[in-house]
C-alpha positions in Angstrom: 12.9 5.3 16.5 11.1 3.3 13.5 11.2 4.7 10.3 7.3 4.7 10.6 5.6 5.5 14.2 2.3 6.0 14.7 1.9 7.3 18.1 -1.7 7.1 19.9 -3.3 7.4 16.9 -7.1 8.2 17.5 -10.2 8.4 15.1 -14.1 8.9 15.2 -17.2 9.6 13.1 -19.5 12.2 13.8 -23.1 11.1 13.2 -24.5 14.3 13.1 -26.0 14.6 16.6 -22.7 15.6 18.5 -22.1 11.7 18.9 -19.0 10.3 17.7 -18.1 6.8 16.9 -14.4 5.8 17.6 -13.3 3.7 14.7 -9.4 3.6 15.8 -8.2 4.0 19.9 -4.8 4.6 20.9 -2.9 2.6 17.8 0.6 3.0 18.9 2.8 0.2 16.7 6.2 1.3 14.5 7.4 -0.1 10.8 11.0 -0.3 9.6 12.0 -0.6 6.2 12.5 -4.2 4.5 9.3 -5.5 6.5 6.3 -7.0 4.8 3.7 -6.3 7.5 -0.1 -7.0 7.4 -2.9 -5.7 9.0 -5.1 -8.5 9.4 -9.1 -7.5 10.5 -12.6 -8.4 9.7 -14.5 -5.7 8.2 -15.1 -2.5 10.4 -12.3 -3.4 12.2 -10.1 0.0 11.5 -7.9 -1.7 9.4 -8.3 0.2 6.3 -8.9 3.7 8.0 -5.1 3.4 9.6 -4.3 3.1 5.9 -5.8 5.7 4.6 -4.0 7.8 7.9 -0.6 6.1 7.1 -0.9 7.2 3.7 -2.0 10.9 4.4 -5.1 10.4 2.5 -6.7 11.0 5.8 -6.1 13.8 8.6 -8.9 13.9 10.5 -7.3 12.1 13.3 -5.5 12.7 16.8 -2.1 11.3 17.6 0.6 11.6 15.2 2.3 9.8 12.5 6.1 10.3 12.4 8.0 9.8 9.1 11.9 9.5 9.0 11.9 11.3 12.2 9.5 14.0 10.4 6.1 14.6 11.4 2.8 14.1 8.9 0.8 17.3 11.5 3.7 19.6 10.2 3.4 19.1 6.3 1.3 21.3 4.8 -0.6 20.5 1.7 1.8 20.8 -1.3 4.4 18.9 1.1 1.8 16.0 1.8 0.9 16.0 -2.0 4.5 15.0 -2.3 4.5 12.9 0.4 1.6 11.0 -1.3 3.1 10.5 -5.0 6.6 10.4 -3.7 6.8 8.2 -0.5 4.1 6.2 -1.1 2.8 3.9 -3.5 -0.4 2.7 -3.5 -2.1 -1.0 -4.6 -5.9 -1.6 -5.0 -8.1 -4.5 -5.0 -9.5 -3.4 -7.9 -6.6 -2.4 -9.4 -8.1 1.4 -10.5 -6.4 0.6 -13.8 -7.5 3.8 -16.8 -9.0 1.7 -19.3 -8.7 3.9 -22.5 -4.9 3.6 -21.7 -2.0 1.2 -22.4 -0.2 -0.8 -19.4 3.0 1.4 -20.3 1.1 4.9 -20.1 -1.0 3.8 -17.3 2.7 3.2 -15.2 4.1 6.4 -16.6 1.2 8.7 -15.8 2.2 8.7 -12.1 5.2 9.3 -13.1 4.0 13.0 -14.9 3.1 14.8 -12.4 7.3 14.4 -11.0 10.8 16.5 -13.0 11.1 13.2 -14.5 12.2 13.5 -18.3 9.4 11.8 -20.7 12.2 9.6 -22.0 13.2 8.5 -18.4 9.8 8.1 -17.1 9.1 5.5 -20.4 12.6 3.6 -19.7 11.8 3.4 -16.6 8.0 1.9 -16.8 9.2 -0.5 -19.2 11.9 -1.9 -16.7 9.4 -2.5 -13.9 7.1 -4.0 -16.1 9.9 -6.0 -17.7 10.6 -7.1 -14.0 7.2 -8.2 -13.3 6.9 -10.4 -16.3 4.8 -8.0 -18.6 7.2 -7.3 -21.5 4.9 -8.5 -23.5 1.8 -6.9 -22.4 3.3 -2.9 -23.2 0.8 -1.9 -25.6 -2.8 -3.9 -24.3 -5.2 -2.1 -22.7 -6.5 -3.6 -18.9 -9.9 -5.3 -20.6 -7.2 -7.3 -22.7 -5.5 -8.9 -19.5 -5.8 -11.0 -16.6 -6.8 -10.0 -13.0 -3.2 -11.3 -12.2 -2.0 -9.3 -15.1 -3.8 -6.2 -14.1 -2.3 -6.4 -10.6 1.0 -6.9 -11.7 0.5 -3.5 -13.5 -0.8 -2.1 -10.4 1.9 -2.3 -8.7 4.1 -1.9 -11.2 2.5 1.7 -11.1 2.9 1.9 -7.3 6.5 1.4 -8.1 7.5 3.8 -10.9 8.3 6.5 -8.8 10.4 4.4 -6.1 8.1 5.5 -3.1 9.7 4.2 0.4 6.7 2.4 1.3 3.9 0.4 -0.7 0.5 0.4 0.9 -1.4 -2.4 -0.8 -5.4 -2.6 0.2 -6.5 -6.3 -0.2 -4.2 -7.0 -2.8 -5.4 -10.4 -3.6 -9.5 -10.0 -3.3 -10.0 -9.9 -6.5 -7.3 -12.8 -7.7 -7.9 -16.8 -7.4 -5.5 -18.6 -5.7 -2.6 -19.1 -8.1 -2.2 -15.7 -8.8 -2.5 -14.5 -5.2 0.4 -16.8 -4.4 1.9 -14.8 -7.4 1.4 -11.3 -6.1 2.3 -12.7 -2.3 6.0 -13.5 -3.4 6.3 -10.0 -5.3 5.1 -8.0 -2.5 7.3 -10.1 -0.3 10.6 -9.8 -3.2 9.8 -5.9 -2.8 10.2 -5.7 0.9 13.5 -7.8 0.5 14.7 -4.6 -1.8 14.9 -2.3 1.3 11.0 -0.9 1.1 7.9 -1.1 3.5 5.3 -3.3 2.5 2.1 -3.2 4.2 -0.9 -5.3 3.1 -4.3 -4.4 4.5 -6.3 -7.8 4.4 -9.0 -9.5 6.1 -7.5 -13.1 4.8 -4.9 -14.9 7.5 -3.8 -17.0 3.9 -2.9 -13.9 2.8 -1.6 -12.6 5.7 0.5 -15.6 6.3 3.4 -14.7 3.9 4.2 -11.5 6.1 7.1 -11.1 8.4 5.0 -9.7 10.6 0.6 -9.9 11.5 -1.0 -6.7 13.2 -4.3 -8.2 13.9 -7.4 -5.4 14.6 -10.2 -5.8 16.1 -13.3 -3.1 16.7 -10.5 -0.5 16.1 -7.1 -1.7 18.3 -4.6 -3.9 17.8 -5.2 -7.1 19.7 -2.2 -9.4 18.5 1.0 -8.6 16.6 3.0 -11.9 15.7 7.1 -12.0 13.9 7.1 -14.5 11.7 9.9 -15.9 9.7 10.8 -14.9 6.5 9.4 -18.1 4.4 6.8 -17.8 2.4 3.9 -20.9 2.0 3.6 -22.2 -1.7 
């Protein structure tokens, strides 16, 4: 089994009326670790609603998503709280950045709410950001860097509490091209490190430095393509 199933996963909107609008139908597709995958759809395709299932923001859903050979349906709440700052780490678009706080305390808030020691949690923070080229940058506040900067920090975040899977939701929309390249070859270096990477994008540039492209349309999967590990420059 995959470290991450979804099995016949299932989703609709009620308009009010007693009619429902299917958004996903029947998404049955599995993730191991050490993949980069991305979801590649056009807007309204379903591709950011299996997301938000994946990363139990959402449970309003039939099917069932299967975890390490564990089951999302059986957590209850404080468990899928955990689940949600522990196995997975989250990257925006907009990179949802707190702007009254520096890079370093906006990495270690995540980090607050686990037994981590204070000390720990700012060693820590300072040795992803270190990693991702902000050493520099500790003590700024978002407004004072760049988008590539402030996505850097983003997922510098996602990482400070070594989730098993990054979820990153159009990582690149809001970047020009240079520093999407920049934040492709990260997200790619993190999947080499063991974790799941998957990029929700409706860009086949972006999804192009994937290992592997789920492509969704009108809420199923219509293509899934292995590619090779190598990245475009």
């Amino acid at each position: 089994m995959s470290y991450l199933q979804l099995h016949h996963i299932a989703k609709s909107y009620s308009l009010g009326n007693k009619e429902r609008v299917p958004v996903l139908h029947d998404i049955t597709v599995g993730f191991e670790r050490g993949e980069f995958v991305s979801i590649l759809g056009e807007s309204g395709s379903g591709k950011s609603t299996l997301m938000n299932i994946i990363g139990g923001m959402d449970q309003d859903y039939t099917g069932d998503v299967m975890i390490d050979g564990g089951t999302l349906r059986q957590k209850k709440e404080k468990q899928l709280d955990d689940y949600r700052k522990l196995k997975i780490g989250f990257i925006f678009q907009n990179f949802n950045l707190i702007s009254h706080l520096s890079v370093l305390d906006n990495v270690t808030l995540t980090m607050q709410m686990t037994d981590v020691p204070r000390l720990e949690r700012i060693a820590k923070a300072k040795q992803i950001l270190t990693d991702l080229g902000l050493s520099e940058h500790l003590h700024k506040r978002p407004s004072q860097l760049s988008g590539g900067q402030k996505q850097r920090v983003a997922i510098a975040r996602a990482l400070s509490n070594d989730p098993d899977i990054i979820l990153a939701d159009e990582p690149t929309g809001a970047l020009d091209k240079k520093n999407s390249t920049q934040i492709m070859h990260i997200l790619d270096d993190i999947a080499k490190q063991g974790k799941l990477v998957i990029a929700v994008t409706h860009s086949q540039s972006v999804a192009d430095y994937s290992t592997r492209v789920i492509t969704m349309e009108d809420g199923k999967i219509v293509q899934e393509d292995i590619k090779k590990r190598s990245l475009p420059v």
